[in-house]
C-alpha positions as CSV (number, residue, x, y, z in Angstrom):
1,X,34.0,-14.0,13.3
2,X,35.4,-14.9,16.7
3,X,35.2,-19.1,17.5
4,X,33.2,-17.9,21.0
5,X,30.5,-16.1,18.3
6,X,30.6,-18.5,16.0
7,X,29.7,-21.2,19.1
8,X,27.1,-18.8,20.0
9,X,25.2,-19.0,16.6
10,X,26.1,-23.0,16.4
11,X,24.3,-23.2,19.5
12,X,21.1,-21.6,18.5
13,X,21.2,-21.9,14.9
14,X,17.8,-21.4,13.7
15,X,18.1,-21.3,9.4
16,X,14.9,-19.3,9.5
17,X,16.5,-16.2,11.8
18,X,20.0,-16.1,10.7
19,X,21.6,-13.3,12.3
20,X,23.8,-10.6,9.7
21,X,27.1,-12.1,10.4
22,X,26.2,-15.4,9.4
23,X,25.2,-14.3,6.2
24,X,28.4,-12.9,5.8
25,X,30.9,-15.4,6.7
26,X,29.2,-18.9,7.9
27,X,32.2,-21.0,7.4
28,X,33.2,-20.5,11.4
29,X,29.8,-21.7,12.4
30,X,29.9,-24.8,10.0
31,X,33.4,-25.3,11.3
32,X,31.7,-25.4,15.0
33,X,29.1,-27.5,13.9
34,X,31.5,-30.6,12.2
35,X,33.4,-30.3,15.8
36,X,30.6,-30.7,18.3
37,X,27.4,-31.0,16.7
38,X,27.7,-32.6,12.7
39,X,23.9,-33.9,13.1
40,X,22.5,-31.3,14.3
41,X,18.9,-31.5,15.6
42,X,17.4,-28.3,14.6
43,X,14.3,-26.0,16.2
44,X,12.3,-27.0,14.1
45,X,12.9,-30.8,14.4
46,X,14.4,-31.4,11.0
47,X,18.9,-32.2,10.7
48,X,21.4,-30.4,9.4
49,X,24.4,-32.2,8.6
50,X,27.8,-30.6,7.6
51,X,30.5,-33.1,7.4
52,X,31.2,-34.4,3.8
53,X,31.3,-38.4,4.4
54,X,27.6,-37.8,5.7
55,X,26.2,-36.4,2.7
56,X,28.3,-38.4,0.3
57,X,25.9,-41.4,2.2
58,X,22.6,-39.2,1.8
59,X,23.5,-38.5,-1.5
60,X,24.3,-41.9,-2.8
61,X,21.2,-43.9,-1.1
62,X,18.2,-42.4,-2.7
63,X,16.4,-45.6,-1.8
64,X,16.5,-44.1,1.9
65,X,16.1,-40.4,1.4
66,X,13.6,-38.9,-1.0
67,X,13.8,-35.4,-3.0
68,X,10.6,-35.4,-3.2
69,X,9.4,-32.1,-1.5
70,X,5.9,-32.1,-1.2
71,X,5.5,-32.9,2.4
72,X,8.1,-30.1,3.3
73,X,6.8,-27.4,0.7
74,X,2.9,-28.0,1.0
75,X,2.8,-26.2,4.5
76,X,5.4,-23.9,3.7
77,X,3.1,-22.0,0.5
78,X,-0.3,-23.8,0.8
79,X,-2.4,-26.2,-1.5
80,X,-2.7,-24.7,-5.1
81,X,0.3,-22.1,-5.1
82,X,2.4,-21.3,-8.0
83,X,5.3,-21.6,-6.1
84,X,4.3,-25.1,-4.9
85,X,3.7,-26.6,-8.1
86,X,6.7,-25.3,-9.5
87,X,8.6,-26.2,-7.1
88,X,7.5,-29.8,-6.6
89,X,7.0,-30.4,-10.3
90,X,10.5,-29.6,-11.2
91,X,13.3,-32.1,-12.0
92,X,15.1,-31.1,-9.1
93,X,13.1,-31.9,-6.2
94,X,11.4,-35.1,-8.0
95,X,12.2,-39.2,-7.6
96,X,11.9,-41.5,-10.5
97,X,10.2,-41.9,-12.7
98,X,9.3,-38.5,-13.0
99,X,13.5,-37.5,-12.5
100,X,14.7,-40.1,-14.4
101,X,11.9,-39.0,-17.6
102,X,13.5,-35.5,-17.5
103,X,16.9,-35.9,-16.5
104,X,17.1,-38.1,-19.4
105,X,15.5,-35.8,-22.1
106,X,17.3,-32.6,-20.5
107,X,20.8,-34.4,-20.5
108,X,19.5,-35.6,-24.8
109,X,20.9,-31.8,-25.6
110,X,24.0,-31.3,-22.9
111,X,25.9,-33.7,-24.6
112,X,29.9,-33.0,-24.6
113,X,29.4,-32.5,-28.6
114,X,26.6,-29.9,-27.7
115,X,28.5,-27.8,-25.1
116,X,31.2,-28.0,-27.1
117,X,29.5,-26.1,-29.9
118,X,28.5,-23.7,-27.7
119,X,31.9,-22.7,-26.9
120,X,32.5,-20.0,-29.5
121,X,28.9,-18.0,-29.0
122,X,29.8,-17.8,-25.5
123,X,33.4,-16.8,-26.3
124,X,31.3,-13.7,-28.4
125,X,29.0,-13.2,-26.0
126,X,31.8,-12.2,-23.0
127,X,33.7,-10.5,-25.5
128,X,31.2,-8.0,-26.0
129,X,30.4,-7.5,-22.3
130,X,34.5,-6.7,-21.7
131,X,34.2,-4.1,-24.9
132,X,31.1,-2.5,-22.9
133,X,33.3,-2.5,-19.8
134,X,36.0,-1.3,-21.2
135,X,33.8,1.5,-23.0
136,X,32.9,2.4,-19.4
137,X,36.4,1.6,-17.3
138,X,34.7,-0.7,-15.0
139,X,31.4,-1.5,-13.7
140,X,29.6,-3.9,-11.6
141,X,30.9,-7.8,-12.0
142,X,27.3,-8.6,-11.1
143,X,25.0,-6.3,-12.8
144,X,27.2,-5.9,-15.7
145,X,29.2,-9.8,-16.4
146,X,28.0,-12.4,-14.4
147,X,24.5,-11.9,-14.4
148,X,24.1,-11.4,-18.3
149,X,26.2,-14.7,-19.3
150,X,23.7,-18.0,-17.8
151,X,20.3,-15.6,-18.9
152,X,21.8,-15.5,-22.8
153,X,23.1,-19.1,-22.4
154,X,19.8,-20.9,-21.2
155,X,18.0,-18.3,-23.4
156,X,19.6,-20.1,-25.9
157,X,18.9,-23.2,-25.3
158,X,15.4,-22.9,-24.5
159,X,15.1,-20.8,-27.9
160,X,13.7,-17.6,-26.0
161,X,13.6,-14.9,-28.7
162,X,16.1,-12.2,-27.8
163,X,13.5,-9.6,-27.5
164,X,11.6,-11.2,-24.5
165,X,14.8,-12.1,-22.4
166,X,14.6,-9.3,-20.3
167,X,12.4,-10.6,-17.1
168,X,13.9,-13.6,-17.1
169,X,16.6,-13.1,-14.5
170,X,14.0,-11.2,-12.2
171,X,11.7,-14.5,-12.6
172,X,14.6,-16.9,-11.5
173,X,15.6,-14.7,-8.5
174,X,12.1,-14.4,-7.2
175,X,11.4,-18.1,-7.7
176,X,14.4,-19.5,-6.2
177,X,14.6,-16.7,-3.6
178,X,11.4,-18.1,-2.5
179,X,13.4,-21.6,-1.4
180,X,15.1,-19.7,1.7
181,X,14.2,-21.5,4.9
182,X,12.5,-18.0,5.8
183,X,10.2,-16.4,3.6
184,X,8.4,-13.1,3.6
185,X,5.2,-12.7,2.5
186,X,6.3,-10.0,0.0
187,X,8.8,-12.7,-1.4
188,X,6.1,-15.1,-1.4
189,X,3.7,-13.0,-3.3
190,X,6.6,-12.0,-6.0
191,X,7.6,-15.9,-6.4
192,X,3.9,-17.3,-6.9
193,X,3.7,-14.2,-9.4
194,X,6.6,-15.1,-11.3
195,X,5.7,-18.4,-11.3
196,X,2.5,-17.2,-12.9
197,X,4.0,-15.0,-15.6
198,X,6.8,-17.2,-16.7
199,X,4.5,-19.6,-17.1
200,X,2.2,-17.9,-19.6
201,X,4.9,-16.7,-21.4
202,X,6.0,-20.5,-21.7
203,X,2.7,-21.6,-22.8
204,X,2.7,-19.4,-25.9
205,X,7.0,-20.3,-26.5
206,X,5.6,-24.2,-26.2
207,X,2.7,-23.6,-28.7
208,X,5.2,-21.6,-31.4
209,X,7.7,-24.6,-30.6
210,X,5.1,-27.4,-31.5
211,X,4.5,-25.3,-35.3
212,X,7.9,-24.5,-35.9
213,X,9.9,-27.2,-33.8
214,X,14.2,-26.4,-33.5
215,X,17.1,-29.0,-33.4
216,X,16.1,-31.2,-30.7
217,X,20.4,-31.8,-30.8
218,X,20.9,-27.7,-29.2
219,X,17.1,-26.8,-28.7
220,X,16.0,-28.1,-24.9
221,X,12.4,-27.0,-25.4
222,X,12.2,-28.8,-29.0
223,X,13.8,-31.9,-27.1
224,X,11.3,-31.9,-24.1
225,X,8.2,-31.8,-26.5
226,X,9.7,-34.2,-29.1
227,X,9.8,-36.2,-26.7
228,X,6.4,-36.5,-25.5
229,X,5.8,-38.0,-29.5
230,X,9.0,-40.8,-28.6
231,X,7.1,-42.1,-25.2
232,X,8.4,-39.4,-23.0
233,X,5.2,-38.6,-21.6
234,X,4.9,-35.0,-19.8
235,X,2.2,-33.2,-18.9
236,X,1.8,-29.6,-19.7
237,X,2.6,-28.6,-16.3
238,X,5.6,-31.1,-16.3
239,X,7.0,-29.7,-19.5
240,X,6.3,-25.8,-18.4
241,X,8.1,-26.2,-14.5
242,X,11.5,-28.0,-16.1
243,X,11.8,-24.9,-18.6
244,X,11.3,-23.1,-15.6
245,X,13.9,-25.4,-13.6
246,X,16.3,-25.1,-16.5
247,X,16.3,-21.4,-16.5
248,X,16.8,-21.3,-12.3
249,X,18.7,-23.9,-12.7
250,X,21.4,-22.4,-14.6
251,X,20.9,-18.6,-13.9
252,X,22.0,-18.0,-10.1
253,X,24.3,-20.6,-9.6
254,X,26.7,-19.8,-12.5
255,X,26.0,-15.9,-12.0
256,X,27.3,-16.4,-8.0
257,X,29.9,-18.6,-9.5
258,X,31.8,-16.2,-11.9
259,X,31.1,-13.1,-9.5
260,X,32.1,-15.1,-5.9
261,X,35.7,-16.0,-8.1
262,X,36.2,-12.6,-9.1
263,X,35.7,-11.1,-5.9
264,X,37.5,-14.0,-3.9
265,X,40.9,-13.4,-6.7
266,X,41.2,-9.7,-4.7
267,X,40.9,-10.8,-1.5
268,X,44.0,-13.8,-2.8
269,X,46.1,-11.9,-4.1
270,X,48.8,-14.6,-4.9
271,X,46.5,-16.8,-6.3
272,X,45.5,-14.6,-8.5
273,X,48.8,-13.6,-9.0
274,X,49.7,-17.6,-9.9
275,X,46.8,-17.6,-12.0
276,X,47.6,-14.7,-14.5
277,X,51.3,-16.3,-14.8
278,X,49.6,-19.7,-16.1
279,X,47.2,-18.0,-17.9
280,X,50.2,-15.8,-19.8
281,X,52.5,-18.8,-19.8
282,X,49.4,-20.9,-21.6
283,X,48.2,-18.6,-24.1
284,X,48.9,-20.1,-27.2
285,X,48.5,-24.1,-25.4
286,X,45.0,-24.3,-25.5
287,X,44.9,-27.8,-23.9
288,X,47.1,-26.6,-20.9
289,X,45.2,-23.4,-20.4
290,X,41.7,-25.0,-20.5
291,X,43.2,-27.4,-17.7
292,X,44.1,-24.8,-15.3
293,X,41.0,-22.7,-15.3
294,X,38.8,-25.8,-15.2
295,X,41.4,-26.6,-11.8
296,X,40.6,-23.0,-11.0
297,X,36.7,-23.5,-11.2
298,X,36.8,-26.2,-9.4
299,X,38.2,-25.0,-6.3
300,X,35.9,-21.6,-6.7
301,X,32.8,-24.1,-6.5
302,X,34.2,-25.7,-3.3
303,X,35.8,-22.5,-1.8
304,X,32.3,-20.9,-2.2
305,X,29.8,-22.8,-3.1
306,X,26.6,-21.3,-5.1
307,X,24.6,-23.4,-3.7
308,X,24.8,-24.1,0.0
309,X,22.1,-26.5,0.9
310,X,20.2,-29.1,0.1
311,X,16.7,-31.3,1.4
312,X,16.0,-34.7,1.5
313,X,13.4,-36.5,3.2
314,X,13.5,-39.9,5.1
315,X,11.6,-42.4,3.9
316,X,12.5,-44.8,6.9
317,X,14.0,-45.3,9.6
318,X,17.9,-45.0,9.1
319,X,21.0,-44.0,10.3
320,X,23.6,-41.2,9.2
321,X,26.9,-40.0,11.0
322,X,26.3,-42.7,13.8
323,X,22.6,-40.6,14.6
324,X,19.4,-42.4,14.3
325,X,17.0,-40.4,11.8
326,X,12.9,-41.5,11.9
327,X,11.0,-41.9,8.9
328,X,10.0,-39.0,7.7
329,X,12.6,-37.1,9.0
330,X,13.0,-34.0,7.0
331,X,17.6,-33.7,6.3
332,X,19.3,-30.5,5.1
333,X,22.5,-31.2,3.2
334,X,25.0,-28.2,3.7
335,X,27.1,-28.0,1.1
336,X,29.0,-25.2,2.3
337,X,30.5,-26.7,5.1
338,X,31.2,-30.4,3.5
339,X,33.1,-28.3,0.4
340,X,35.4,-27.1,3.7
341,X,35.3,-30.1,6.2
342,X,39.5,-30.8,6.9
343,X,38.4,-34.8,6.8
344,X,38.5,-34.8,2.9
345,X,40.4,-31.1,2.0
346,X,43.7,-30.6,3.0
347,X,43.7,-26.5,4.0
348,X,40.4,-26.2,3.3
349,X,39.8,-22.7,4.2
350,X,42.7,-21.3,2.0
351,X,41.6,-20.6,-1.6
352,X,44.4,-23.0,-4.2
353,X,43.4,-23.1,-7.5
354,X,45.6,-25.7,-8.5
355,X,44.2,-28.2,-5.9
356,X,44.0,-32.1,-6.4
357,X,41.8,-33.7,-6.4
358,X,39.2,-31.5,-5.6
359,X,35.8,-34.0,-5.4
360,X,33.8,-31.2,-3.6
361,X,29.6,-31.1,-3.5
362,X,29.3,-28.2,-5.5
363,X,27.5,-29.9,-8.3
364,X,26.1,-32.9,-5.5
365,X,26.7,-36.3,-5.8
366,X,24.2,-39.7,-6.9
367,X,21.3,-39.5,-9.6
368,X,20.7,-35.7,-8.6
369,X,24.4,-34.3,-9.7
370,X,23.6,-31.6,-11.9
371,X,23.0,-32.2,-15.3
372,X,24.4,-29.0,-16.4
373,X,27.6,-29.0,-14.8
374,X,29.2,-29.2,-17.6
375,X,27.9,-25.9,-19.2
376,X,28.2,-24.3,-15.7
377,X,32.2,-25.5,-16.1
378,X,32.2,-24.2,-19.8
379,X,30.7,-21.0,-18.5
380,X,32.8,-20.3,-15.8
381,X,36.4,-21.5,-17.3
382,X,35.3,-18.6,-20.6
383,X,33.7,-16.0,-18.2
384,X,36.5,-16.1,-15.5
385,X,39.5,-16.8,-18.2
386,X,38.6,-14.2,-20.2
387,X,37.6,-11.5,-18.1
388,X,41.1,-12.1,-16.5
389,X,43.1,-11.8,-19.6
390,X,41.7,-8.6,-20.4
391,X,41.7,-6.8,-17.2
392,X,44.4,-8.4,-14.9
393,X,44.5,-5.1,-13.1
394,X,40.7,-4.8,-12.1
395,X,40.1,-3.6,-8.2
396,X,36.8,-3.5,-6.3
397,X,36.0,0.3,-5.7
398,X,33.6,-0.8,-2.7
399,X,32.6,-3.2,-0.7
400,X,30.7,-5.8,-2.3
401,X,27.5,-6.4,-1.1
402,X,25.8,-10.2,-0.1
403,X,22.5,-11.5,-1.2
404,X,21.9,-11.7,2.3
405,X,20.6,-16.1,1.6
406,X,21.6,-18.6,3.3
407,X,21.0,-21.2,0.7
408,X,22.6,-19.0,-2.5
409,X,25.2,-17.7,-1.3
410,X,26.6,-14.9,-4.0
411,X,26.6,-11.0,-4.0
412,X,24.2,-8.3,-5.1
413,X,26.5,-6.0,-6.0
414,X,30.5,-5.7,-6.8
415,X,31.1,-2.5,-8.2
416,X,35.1,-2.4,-9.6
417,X,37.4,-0.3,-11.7
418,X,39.7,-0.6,-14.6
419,X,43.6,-0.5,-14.1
């Protein structure tokens, strides 16, 4: 993308009528937007900012900005939809208490012990989807890797029989894809229906929990009702949403996040070059080899980051990047350009996966930072590692093709041979 075309979209940017080539490569027009415009007012009256020091001071002053989404979500699907009690039920888009109840139980079975145990089922798991590659000489890194890794890994922690896995990932896409700031009314109707199904298939997970409960140390679900009994109060609905916030939570972000590194190692080619040396050099240090691919991880997140914006909501009058914001003022965070603004990365659009430090906004910042970042880590350092080791020689046999989101930005499809 030309600068003069990137200005072009800077100057009209409208997130709900993105044109094609913003999909494709937005990182000129956030560039354009840091330079001339990094609180921008947009169309429809709401902020977008896009230099990192301005939403490390969102982030870190939830007394000021709410995540609260009900005033910007009510009008957007209408009183009593699915897709608006999901979406303002879930631990993401809460304050405290409600957050801080959750967050609290949620983070109860992350512990470093708990991922930790995890580490050789995931190990199997990716093993077994290189054997089926292999079987095949290639595949799709979507379709056939990163997509099948987060679904078996929250399936597991929610305790979702492996028999009724399979709609889960089309559940999570069509709920979260209904977050985009333009929705159809096809997308609308397949998120509220999602909502809908996932949650009856929930309710009747929940009531087999409560008879036959799990290890509240691995088991999220047995945690979440276990502890409503310690004082933990949720409601139904409360409990239901966060299984469904776990799942999305976990599913799209860490599928874009192994697929966007995999695609972004052929367009490096040094990099990836640099990486398969350590990764040879390493084999038999465990230590050393676990610390560059969680380096390499790291600067995947920021190079391209799964998730590309964020909301908050004003609760007064305030100030951010020397702009005066009203109460109520409705803020998008765009993570995507603060992971590249040249103020806190040296370089930034050059992919170096042995960069530090590396403090991008991948994971956000404050009492929101994602509670699973650590499994999304564990995930991504096995997936990436692994696939790597195996097939150092893999090539994309087309194009890979976007998602076509602005706010998840990863591919449909990445179809690739075998050496």
């Amino acid at each position: 993308m030309t600068a003069q075309r990137a200005g072009e979209i800077a100057h009209t940017l409208d997130l709900r009528a993105l044109p094609p080539d913003f999909y494709a490569n937005p990182y000129p027009v956030y560039a354009h937007l840091r330079a001339t415009e990094p609180v921008k007012r947009m169309p429809d009256g709401s902020y977008l900012l896009t230099r990192y020091a301005d939403l490390v001071s969102v982030y870190r002053d939830a007394e000021s900005f709410s995540s609260d989404k009900r005033v910007e979500f009510t009008p957007k699907y209408g009183e009593g939809a699915p897709l608006l009690e999901h979406h303002t039920t879930s631990l993401v888009f809460n304050d405290p208490p409600l957050h801080t109840r959750v967050r609290k139980l949620i983070m109860g079975a992350l512990t470093r012990r708990a991922i930790a145990d995890m580490e050789p089922g995931l190990v199997t798991l990716v093993d077994g989807l290189l054997d089926a590659i292999e079987a095949q000489g290639g595949g799709d890194l979507v379709e056939d890797f990163a997509s099948a890794i987060p679904v078996e890994i929250i399936g597991n922690l929610l305790g979702v029989p492996h028999a009724d896995r399979t709609p889960l990932r089309a559940w999570s896409l069509a709920i979260l894809g209904a977050l985009e700031p333009r929705l159809t009314p096809e997308q609308e109707a397949l998120g509220n229906r999602s909502v809908n199904e996932f949650s009856a298939y929930l309710k009747t997970l929940v009531a087999e929990r409560r008879k036959r409960p799990g290890d509240p140390e691995h088991d999220v679900l047995t945690r979440l009702i276990q502890g409503e009994q310690a004082g933990e109060t949720l409601s139904e609905s409360e409990l239901l949403h966060n299984c469904v916030f776990i799942l999305n939570a976990g599913h799209e972000t860490t599928t874009n996040l192994i697929a966007n590194a995999l695609v972004a190692l052929q367009e490096w080619p040094q990099e990836k070059s640099g990486l398969l040396s350590k990764l040879k050099h390493h084999r038999e240090d465990l230590r050393a080899l676990e610390a560059d691919l969680t380096l390499a991880v790291d600067e995947f997140l920021r190079f391209e980051s799964s998730n590309q914006l964020g909301n908050r909501r004003a609760r007064r009058d305030c100030e951010v990047g020397g702009v005066a914001l009203p109460a109520g003022a409705l803020v998008t965070l765009c993570i995507g350009a603060a992971n590249r603004d040249p103020a806190q990365f040296d370089d930034p659009d050059t992919l170096r996966l042995d960069r530090e430090p590396n403090r991008h906004l991948a994971f956000g910042l404050g009492i929101h930072q994602c509670a699973g970042l650590s499994l999304a880590r564990l995930e991504g350092r096995i997936a990436i590692g692994r696939f790597l080791q195996r097939f150092p020689g893999y090539r994309l046999t087309a194009n890979p093709t976007r998602g076509g989101r602005a706010r998840f930005r990863g591919f449909l499809q990445a179809p690739f041979a075998l050496a």
